[in-house]
Every structure is written in C-alpha cells, then in structure tokens.
C-alpha positions, -999 to +999 in steps of 0.1 A: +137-185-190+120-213-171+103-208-138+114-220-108+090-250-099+063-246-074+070-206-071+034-201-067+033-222-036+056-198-015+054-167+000+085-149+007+091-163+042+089-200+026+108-189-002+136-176+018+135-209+037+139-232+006+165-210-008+182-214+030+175-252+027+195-252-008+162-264-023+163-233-048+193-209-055+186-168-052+198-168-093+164-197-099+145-173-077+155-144-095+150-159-129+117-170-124+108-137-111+120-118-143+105-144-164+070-135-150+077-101-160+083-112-194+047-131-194+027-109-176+039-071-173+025-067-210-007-073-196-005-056-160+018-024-170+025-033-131+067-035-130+091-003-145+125+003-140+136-035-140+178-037-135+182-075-140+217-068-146+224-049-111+202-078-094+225-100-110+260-078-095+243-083-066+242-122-066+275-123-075+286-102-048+267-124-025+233-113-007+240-104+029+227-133+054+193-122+066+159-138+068+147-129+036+185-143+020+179-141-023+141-135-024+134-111-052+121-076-043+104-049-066+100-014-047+076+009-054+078+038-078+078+067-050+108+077-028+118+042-018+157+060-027+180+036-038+211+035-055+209+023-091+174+022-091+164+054-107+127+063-102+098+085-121+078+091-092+045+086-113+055+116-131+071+131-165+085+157-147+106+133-123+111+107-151+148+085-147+156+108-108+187+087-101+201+088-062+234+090-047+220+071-016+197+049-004+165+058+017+171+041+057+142+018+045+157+005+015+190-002+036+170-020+060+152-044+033+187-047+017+204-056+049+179-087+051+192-101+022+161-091-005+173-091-041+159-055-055+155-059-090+133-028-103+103-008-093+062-011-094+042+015-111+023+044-091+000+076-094+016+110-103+028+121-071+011+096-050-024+110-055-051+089-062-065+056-059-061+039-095-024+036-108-026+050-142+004+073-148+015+091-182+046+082-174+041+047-180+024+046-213-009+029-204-027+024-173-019-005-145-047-033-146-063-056-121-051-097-123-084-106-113-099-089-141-079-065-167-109-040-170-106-032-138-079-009-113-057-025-089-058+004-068-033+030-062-016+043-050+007+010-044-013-003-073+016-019-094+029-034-062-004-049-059-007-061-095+027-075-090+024-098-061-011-104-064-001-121-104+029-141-087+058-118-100+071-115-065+061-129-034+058-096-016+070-059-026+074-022-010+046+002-010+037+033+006+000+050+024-008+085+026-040+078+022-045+042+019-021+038-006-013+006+005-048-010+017-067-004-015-045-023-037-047-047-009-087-046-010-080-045-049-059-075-053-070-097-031-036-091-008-027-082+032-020-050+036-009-036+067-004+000+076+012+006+108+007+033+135+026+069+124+065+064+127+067+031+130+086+028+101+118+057+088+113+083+063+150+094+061+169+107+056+153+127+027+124+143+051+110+138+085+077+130+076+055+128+044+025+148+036+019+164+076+029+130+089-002+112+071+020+092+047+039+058+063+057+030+042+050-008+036+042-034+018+016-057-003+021-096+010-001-127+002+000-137+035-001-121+071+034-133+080+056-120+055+039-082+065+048-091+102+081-103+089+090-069+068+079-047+093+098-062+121+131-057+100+124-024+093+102-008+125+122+016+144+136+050+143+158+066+125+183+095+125+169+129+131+134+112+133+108+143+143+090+117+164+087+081+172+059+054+176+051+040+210+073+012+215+068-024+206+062-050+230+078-078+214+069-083+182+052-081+149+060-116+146+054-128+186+022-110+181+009-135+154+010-161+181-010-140+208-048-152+205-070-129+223-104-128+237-129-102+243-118-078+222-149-050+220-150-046+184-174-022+164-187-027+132-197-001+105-211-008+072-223+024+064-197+050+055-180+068+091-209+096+076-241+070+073-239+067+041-250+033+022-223+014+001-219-014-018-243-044-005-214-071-013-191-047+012-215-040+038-214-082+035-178-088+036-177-068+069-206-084+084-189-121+079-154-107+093-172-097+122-194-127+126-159-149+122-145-127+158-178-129+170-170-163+168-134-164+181-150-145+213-147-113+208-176-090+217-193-069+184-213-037+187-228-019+161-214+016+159-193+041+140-172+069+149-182+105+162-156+122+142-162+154+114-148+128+085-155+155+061-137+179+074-111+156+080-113+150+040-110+186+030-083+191+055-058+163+041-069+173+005-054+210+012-027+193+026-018+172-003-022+195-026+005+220-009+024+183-008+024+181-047+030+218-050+062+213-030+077+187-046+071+200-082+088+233-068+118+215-055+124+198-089+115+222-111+144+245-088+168+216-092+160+219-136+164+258-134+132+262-154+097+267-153+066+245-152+061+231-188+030+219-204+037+184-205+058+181-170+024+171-149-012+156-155-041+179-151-050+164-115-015+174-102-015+208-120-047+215-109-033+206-073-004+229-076-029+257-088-051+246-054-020+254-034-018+283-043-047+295-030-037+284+004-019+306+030+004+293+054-024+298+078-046+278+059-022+251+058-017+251+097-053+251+104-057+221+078-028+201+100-049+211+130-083+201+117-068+167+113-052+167+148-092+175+163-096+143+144-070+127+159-088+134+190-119+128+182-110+089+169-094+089+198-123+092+222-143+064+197-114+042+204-113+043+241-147+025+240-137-002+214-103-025+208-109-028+171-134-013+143-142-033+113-154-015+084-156-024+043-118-016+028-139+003-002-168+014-008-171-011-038-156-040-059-127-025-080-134+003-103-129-002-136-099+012-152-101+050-161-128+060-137-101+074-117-077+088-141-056+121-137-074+137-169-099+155-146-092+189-147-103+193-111-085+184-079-110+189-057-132+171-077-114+141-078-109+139-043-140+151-031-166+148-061-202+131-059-180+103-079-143+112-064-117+091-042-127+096-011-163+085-023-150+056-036-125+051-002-143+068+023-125+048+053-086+042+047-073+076+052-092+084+084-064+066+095-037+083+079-051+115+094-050+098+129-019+077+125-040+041+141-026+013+125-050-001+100-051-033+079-071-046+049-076-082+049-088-102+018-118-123+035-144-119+003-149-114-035-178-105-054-200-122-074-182-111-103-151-128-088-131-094-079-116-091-048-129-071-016-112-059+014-121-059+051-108-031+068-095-029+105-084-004+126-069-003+163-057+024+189-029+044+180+002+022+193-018-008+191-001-029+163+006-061+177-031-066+192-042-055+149-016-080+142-023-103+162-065-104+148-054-110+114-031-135+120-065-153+134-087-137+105-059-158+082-062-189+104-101-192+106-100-184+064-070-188+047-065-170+017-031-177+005-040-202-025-069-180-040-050-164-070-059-146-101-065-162-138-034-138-151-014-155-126-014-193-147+000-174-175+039-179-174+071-172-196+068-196-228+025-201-224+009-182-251-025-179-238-037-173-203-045-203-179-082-207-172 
C-alpha cells in the first residue's frame, strides 16, 4: 500500500479538512494508516486488534458527517466498548472480550465521523506506567528510541500517534494514564476535570472516580476538538462536572494574563528529580512568566503519600473486581496463567482489605481533595515536571514483580517514577502534559499542569499559548521516516 502524500503534515483536524476539501478520500486516509502499521507495528508492538475489513464496511456504508468525517481512529485496549472491536484488556484472562454494544464514548467519536479501525496496546488491567502486556507477546517500545517505554498506561496509543500511524487516538487516566505516554512520546495529553467525559453505560465511574477517558494528540487542538464532541453527561451518570463556559475550542482563543502560577521542581514531597525535568519546568514557567503571568515558587500542602497508599488500595480492590466479574462470567476459578504476577499479587492485596478499609482509602483521597483544594485557592495554575525522568527503559516497569505494593510504591516503583500525575486523579483537577523539552539523549519530557477543579478552559486555554510561543507539532521521532515499502529506518 502506498501512503497518502504529506500524511505527516496533518493532524487530525487538517486531515479531516482535506478529506472535506476532496483533497484526500477517507479510503487514502485509511490506507495509509494501515500501511504504517504494516512498517512500523513490528517495531512498536503499539496497535492490536486491527479490523481493516470492518473499517472498510464502514466506508462503504458511508462515515456519518461530522468534524472529524474519514480520519482513522485506533481506541485503546481498555473498556473503550465497541461493537466489532473485541478487546484483551491488557490481559490473558480477558483475551478476544467481544461487546454487544458500544461504550456512550465510542458512540460519540463514531457520531463525528472517525474511522475506528483496531485498538492500541495497554498494561494488564490498566496498572502501571510502561505498556508491556503478556498478552501481546512483547513489550510496547518508545519511537524516539526502542530501548525505551512509551509509558502506560495509554502507552500504545502514544507509540501510535507519536510514530505517525494515526493522527490522534483514545486513551484513558486513572493515574496518569494518559499524561505519561504524553511526557513519553513527545505528545499533548490532556486530562480533564472528573466527569467531564461518560463512563457508561458499563459503570458510573472507574476506580473510586479516579479514572477519566481521553486521548493522545500531536497538537493542542485536536485534544480540544475530541473533548468538545464527547464532554457531557451521560445516562445514569453518578455525578457531573461543573459546566463549560463555552468551549474547549473558544477557550484556545482566550489569552489571559496574570495568571498566579506556582512552580515545583521538587517532588509535591521535596524530593530531588531528574535535573533535565526540574529544567523543562523551569523554561515552561519562564515562557508564562513571559506571557505575563505571575510565578511563585511553591508546592502543595497536601499528605501525597498517603494520597499514594490510598489510590493503591483502591486499585488493587479495582483489579480484584474485575478479575471476579470475569472469572463469574467463565464459571471457573483463577488459573495460573489468567493474570501477571503484579495483578495477582493485587488481587491477593485486596483481599486483605475490608470494606472499611476501602471506604477510608476513598476518604483519604477526598482529605486530599481538600487539601489541593486549599493550595489551589492561592494559585490559577501549578507547573510541575510530567515525570520524574526521561523515559525508562523498557522492562524496568514490567508486571513480573511479584509485589504490588512494591511496584507502586517501591524505592524504584511508579509513583517514584510518576510522583505528580495521579495527585490529580485523586482530586479530579484537570491536568495536562505538554511536550516543551527533550533530553540530551533526544527522549522526550513532559511539562505538567494542573488547574482548579472545573477549570478546563483557563488549562486549555495556557497550552494553546504554551503551543503558540513553542510549537511542537513537526518534532517527530526517527521510527516515524520509516514507511510501508522502506526497508530501513529514516535517519
């Protein structure tokens, strides 16, 4: 298959607007997007599940009118329920779950004309924040640099767009699932605040309310673009977010001044990291120190450990739940092989929990909520690293470890490693990781911002600027110059 000419030069807004113009057909688009599968996946291990031939029905049929009219779509490998997309969920145990419906999100995405044409690779159960799953026969790797993760737990999503397979596709954060393959990849991603977006009509919320959906985009707009077709409520929703004043996409045009913005670049604890992304957050501030806005040295006055244990006992009764529910649907028991040691040694955690337990852990992060809160009613925006270094190299973070806890809370575990993204997960803020730096190595690091809880349009609005004072949108990987029919990859 031949690519479509000057793919690379669009992101999905643009390419919707060519293929509007009649400059390119949805079936070019499609093809080219398969093709880089073709070239590339070998490599990445980033794209699963591919149904070319129900992408193609769907062509035929005709793509419903919508702003995003024949742009090809991948959706991540958790929930995301669609029908004729079967999914693994990370897992052996969930391996080829086919659905008799489709999630409220996916009908939303469908509705604005995306072409779904298979799924991206994720963690077993969500957990973690490397993408190398059993399941999948080999770990997910970095574009930038194959040695290295692209994150997780949206980390084939990252791989994906970040290599030029698509322009932009589905992810999901429970934890910052969706910023560190953002930090990883060199990539926008934008989560926003609890609600925003629907969970049903499977469940009301995911993992105590912690977990939201959305996406990995090269550039600020298509996020904006995504979330304003799927933001809103949906049936039987528990809750709902504060409401929108306009727009994701107005609030790209909305330049702001004054803004009382922190800046950490220690962990929220004190802690040292990484010199290159205590940097990276220094230079974001000093660009909206330049755009006017006001920067104080500061971090929050919140128990982010306890915080951490908390959401850790709450994931782990998460995973314990959903292994339950399918192993009820089987009519069997747990077998050796179903789960990776990190997810059976979760299950095993959960069992040590009472249903006490579990509601104090959902209150703990509440207090939190609070707590944030209070840090937040001094400041518009804080501006922290994404990670707490470049991107690990591939099987540091593997499920082999025999012990949850230490994974997630280890000397050397993930929230070591990510020691900001899921503060905001616990809070519900909208949070963003913007792509401003890279390291000497040339790997990609994130800077991470969070506003108030509502607040999405004002955090839209500062990355829209971030983008405009340093554009990011042509920087792309080496793996990305290798296409269908080259035999080597571009330098």
């Amino acid at each position: 298959m031949q690519d479509l000419p000057d793919y690379d030069d669009f992101d999905a807004t643009g390419l919707a607007q060519r293929i509007a113009a009649g400059d390119f057909s949805p079936e070019e688009a499609l093809s080219t997007a398969l093709s880089r599968v073709d070239a590339l996946n070998p490599q990445l291990n980033a794209v699963t599940q591919v149904q070319a031939g129900r992408a193609r029905e769907t062509l035929a049929a005709g793509v419903p009118k919508g702003p995003l009219s024949g742009v090809p779509f991948l959706l991540k490998d958790l929930g995301a329920e669609a029908i004729g997309f079967p999914g693994n969920n990370g897992s052996r145990l969930l391996k080829n779950t086919t659905y008799s419906y489709n999630s409220t999100l996916v009908e939303r995405l469908l509705s604005a004309g995306l072409v779904v044409f298979g799924r991206t690779t994720s963690p077993e159960g969500g957990i973690g924040c490397a993408t190398e799953a059993a399941v999948y026969g080999g770990p997910t790797r970095n574009p930038w640099n194959l040695d290295h993760t692209p994150g997780g737990s949206s980390g084939g999503s990252g791989a994906a767009v970040s290599a030029g397979i698509v322009p932009a596709a589905h992810g999901s954060d429970g934890g910052g699932s969706i910023r560190i393959p953002a930090s990883s990849c060199g990539l926008f991603g934008f989560k926003p605040t609890r609600a925003r977006l629907p969970d049903g009509p499977a469940s009301g919320e995911g993992w105590g309310g912690m977990a939201i959906e959305g996406f990995l985009t090269r550039s600020v707009r298509d996020s904006a673009l995504l979330l304003d077709i799927c933001s809103g409520t949906d049936l039987g929703a528990p809750y709902v977010a504060p409401p929108l004043e306009a727009s994701f996409m107005d609030a790209m045009e909305q330049s702001r001044t004054g803004l009382r913005v922190a800046l950490c670049t220690t962990t929220f604890d004190g802690e040292p990291v990484d010199p290159e992304c205590a940097a990276a957050a220094e230079a974001a501030a000093g660009l909206l120190a330049d755009m006017g806005h006001h920067i104080e040295i500061a971090r929050p006055d919140a128990d982010t450990q306890g915080m951490m244990q908390a959401w850790t006992e709450i994931v782990a009764c998460g995973t314990a739940l959903g292994v339950q529910h399918k192993l009820k649907r089987l009519g069997r028991e747990l077998l050796p092989d179903d789960l990776e040691p990190v997810s059976r040694s979760a299950c095993a955690y959960a069992e040590t929990i009472s249903g006490a337990a579990y509601l104090d852990a959902l209150e703990t992060v509440h207090d939190y909520g609070r707590q944030m809160a209070a840090f937040f009613s001094r400041f518009d925006l804080l501006v922290s690293p994404t990670l707490a270094e470049p991107p690990a190299r591939v099987g540091r973070f593997s499920h082999d470890r025999e012990s949850y806890l230490d994974y997630r809370l280890g000397p050397d575990g993930v929230f070591a490693y990510s020691p900001y993204t899921a503060s905001f997960n616990a809070t519900g803020q909208p949070a963003a990781s913007v792509p401003l730096a890279w390291s000497r190595t040339g790997l990609p690091i994130g800077v991470h911002l969070a506003a108030p809880f509502g607040a999405d349009e004002l955090l839209m609005g500062v990355c829209a600027e971030l983008e405009r004072a340093q554009p990011w949108f042509h920087k792309r990987p080496p793996l990305a110059g290798m296409h269908a029919g080259e035999g080597e990859r571009a330098e």
